[in-house]
C-alpha positions in Angstrom: -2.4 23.4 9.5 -4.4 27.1 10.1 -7.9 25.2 9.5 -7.1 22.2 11.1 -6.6 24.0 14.3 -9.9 25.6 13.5 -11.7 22.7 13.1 -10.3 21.6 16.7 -11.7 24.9 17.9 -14.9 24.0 16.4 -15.1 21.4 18.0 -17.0 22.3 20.5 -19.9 23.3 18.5 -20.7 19.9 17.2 -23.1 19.2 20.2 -25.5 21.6 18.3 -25.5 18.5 16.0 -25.2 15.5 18.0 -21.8 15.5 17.6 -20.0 16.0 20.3 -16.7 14.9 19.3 -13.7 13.5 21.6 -10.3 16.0 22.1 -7.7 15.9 19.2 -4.0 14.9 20.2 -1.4 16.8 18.5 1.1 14.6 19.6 3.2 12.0 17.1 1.6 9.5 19.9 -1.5 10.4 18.9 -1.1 10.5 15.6 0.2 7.2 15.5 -2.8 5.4 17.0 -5.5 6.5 14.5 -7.1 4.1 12.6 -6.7 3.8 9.0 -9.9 3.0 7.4 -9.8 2.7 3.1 -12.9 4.0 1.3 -14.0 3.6 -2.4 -15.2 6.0 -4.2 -15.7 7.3 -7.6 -13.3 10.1 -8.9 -11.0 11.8 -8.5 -13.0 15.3 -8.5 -16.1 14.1 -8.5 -18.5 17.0 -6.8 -20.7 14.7 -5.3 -18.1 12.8 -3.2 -16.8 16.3 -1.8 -17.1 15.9 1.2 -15.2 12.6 1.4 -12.1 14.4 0.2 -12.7 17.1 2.3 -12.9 15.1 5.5 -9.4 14.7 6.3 -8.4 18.2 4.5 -10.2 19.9 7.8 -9.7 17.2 10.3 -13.1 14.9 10.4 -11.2 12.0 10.2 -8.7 12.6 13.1 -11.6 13.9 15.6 -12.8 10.2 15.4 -9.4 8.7 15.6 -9.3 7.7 11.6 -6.8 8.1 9.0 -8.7 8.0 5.7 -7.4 6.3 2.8 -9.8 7.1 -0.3 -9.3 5.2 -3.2 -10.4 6.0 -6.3 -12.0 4.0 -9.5 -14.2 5.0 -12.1 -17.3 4.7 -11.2 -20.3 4.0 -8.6 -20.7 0.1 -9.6 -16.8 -0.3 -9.3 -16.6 1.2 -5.9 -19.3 -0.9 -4.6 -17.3 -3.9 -6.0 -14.1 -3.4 -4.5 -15.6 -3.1 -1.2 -18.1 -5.8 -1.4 -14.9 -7.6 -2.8 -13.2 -6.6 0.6 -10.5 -4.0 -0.9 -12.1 -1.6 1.0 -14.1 -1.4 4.3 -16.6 1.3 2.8 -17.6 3.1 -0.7 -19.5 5.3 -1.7 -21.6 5.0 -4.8 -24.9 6.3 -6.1 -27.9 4.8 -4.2 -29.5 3.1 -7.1 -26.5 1.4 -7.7 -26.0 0.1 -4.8 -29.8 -0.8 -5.0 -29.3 -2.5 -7.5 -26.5 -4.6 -5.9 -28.4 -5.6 -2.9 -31.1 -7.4 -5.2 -28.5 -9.7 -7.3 -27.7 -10.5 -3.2 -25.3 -8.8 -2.4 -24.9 -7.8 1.3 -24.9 -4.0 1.0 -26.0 -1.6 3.7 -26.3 1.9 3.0 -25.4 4.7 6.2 -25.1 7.8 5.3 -26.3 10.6 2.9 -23.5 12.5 1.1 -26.3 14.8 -1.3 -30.0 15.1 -1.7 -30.9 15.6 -5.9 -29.2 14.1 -8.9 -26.7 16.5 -9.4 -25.7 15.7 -13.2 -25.3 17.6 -16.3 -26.6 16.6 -19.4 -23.7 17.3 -21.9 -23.4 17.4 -25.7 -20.7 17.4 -28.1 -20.4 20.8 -29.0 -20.5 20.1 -32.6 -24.0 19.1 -32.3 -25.5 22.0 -30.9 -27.8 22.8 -34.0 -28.8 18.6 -34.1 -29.5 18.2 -30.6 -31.9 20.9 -28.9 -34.0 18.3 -26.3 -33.2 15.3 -25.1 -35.8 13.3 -27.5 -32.8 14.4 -30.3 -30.7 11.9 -28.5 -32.1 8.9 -30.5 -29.4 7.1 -32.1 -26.8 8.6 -30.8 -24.0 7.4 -28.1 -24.0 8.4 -24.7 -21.3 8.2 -21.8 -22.2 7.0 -18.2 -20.1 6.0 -15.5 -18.4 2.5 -14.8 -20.1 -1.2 -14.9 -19.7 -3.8 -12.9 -21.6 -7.2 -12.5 -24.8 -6.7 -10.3 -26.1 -3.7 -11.8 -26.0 0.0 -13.8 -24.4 2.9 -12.6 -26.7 5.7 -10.9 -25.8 8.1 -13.9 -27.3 5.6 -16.3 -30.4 5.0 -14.5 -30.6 8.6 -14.5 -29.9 9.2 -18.6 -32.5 6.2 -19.0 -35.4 8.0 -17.0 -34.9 10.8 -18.3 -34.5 9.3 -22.2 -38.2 7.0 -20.9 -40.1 10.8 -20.4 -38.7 12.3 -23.4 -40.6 9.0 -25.1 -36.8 7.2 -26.3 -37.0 3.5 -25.2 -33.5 2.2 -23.9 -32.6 0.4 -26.9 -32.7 3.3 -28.9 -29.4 4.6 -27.6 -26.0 3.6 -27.2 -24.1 3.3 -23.9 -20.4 3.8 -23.7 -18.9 3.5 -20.2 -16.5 6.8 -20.0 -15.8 6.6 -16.2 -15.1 9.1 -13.6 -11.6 11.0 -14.9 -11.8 14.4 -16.4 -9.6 13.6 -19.2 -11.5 10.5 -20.1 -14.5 12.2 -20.3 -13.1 15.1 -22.3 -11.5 12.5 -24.2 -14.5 11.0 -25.3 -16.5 14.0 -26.5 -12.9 15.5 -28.3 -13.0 12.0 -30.3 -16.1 11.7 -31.1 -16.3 8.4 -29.5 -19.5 9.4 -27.3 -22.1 12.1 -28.4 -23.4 13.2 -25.2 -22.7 11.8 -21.5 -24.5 12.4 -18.0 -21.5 14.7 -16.3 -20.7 15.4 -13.1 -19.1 18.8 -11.9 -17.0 20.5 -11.6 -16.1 18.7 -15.4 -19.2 19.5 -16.8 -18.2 23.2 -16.6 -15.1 23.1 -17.5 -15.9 21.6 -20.7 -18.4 24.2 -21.6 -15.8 26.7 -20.9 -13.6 24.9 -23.0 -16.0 24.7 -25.7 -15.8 21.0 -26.1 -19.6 20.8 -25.0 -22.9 22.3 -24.0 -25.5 21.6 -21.3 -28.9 20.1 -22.3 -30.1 19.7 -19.0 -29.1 20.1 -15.8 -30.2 18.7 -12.1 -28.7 20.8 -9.3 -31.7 22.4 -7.8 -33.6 21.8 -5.4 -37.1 22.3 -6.6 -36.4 21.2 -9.5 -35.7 17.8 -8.2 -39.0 17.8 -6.4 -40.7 18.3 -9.3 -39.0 15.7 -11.7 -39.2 13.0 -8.9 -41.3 13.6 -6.7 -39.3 14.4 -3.7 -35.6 15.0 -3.0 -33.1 12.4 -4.5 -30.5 10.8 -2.4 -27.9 9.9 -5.0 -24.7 9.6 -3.4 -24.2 7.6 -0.3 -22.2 6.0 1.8 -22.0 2.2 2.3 -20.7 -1.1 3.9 -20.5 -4.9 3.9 -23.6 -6.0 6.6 -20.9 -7.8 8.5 -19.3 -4.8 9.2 -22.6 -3.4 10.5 -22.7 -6.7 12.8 -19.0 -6.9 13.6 -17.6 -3.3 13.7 -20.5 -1.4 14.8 -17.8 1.0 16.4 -16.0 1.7 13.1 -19.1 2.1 11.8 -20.1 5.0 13.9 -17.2 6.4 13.7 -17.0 6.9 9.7 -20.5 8.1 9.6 -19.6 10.9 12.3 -16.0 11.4 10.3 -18.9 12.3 7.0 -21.4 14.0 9.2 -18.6 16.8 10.4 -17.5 17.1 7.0 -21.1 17.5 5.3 -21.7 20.1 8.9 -18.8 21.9 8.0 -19.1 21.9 4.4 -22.5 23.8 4.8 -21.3 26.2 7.5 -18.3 27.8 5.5 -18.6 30.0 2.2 -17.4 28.0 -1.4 -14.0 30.1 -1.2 -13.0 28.5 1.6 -14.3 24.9 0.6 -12.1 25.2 -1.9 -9.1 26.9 -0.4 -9.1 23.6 1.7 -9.3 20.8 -0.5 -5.9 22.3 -2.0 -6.2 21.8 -5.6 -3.2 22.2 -8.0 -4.7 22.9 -11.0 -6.3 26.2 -11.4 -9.0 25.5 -14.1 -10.3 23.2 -12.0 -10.3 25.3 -8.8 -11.5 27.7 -10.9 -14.7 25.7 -11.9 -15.0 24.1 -8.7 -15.4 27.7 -7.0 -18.0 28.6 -9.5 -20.5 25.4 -9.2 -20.0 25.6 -5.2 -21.3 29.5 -5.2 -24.4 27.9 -7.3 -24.8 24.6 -5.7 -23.2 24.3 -2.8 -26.9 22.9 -1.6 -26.5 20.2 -3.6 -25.1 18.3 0.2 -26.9 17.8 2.9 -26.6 19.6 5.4 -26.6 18.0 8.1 -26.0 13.8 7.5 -29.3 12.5 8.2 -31.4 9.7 6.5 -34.5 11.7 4.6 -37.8 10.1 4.6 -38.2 12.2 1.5 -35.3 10.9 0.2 -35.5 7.2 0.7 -39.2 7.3 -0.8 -38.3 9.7 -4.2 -35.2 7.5 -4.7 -37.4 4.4 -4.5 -40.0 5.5 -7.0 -37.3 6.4 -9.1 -35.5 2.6 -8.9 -38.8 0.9 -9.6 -39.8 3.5 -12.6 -36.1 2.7 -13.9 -35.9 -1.4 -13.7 -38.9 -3.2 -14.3 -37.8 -6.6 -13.4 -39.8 -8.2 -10.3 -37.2 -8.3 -7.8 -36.3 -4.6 -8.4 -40.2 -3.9 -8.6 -40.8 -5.5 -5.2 -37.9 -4.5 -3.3 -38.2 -1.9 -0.4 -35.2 0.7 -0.2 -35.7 1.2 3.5 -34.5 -2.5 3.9 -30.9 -1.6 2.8 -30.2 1.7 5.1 -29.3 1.6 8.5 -30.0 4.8 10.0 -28.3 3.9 13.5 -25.6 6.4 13.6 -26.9 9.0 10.7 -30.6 9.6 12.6 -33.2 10.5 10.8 -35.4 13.3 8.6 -38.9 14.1 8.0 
């Protein structure tokens, strides 16, 4: 309840942002008359949907009158589905991905950043560390990415195959195994043998190298980095909606993509510690790894929920270098975001 109270305190300061957000009610009244509003999104404890789980740990979702239900599923592809498939008003899913849906047709609308690079780890079974040293050693060999669904790839497999394309491995020369989002499938996977490598997320990625069970061959965090491998900065998470909820619910709307805007503000305003203290975690290993990746890459967000030029243009070279069909080639990224409530970035 301590940080709750000192989000409503902060209130106040969200006009520095564009956010000047309405008065809290403590009162059971008040309570009482929030909307609920479900979300999918990939997880549980995936780092790049942070600040989705964070948002009603310090309030974001009451200062707009919301009571968020997150749902989880196993993978960017699946969360689009189950909103698209009206489970859910909104999910959250890897911008390629949801790419990808909007050219098989489906009415998608992207409206809000969560991060701004890649933010994967490139991990290996640890009992390959003298066959694999760079990621051309991968030929042959199986790799776990994140959930299917019909419509398109996940995000994380677009990713593995650019990065497999500049290494000079064509798609076909590696195995995909789907591994989804839970740690303990994806540390299942690597302990059986039943994948080789897979394109992580943290904090599991770390707690698997601390556990031995792998190593990192790569990894996309930084900033610069990013710049340099695509051209730009890389929005890859995102959130997203049905278009008739853009045309029918513009209200709700605005109200989730200011509910993700505090929590991104917030999120960069306070020190990893106490990003952590406040999502609550039971387990300790993973608190413990979480802490660690946030002192690193806690940049990894942005910082302040606005649409990046930069962003949209990377992530748009990076879509047309990774499926060369002529829909994909010729679509425009910018025709799937709606920048209404988020504003806009150089």
């Amino acid at each position: 309840m301590s940080q709750r109270r000192e989000f409503i305190r902060e209130v106040g300061a969200w006009s520095l942002c564009g956010l000047a957000g309405p008065a809290l009610s403590a009162s059971p009244a008040g309570a009482q008359a929030r909307q609920r509003v479900s979300l999918t999104v990939p997880g549980p404890g995936n780092l790049l949907y942070l600040p989705l789980s964070l948002a009603p740990q310090i309030g974001a979702d009451a200062a707009e009158g919301l009571a968020l239900d997150l749902r989880f599923v196993g993978g960017g592809p699946l969360a689009l589905r189950q909103m698209l498939d009206r489970n859910s008003d909104f999910s959250a899913a890897g911008l390629s991905a949801a790419a990808l849906q909007r050219i098989s047709g489906n009415p998608l609308v992207c409206i809000a950043p969560l991060t701004r690079v890649p933010a994967y780890t490139l991990l290996v079974r640890q009992s390959l560390s003298k066959q694999v040293r760079k990621i051309s050693d991968l030929r042959g060999l199986v790799l776990g990415v994140k959930g299917y669904a019909p419509g398109g790839r996940s995000t994380s497999q677009l990713f593995t195959e650019f990065l497999l394309a500049r290494a000079g491995l064509r798609v076909d020369q590696v195995n995909y195994v789907s591994v989804g989002q839970a740690f303990k499938n994806q540390q299942a996977a690597l302990a059986s043998g039943t994948v080789d490598a897979l394109m992580g997320d943290e904090p599991f990625a770390t707690q698997l190298q601390q556990s031995k069970e792998a190593f990192v061959l790569a990894e996309f965090h930084d900033l610069k980095q990013t710049r340099e491998l695509l051209g730009g900065l890389f929005l890859n998470a995102c959130l997203t909606t049905r278009a008739d909820m853009v045309a029918d619910r513009p209200e709700m709307v605005g109200k989730v993509v200011r509910m993700v805007t505090r929590s991104l503000v917030w999120l960069a305003q306070k020190p990893a510690a106490e990003v952590v203290s406040a999502l609550a975690i039971d387990d300790s290993g993973e608190r413990e790894a979480l802490l660690s990746v946030l002192l690193k890459h806690k940049g990894i967000f942005s910082p302040d929920g606005r649409m990046s030029a930069e962003q949209i243009a990377s992530t748009e070279r990076f879509l047309h270098a990774t499926e060369p069909t002529p829909a994909a080639q010729a679509f425009m990224l910018q025709s799937m975001v709606n920048a209404r409530w988020a504003g806009t970035s150089p």
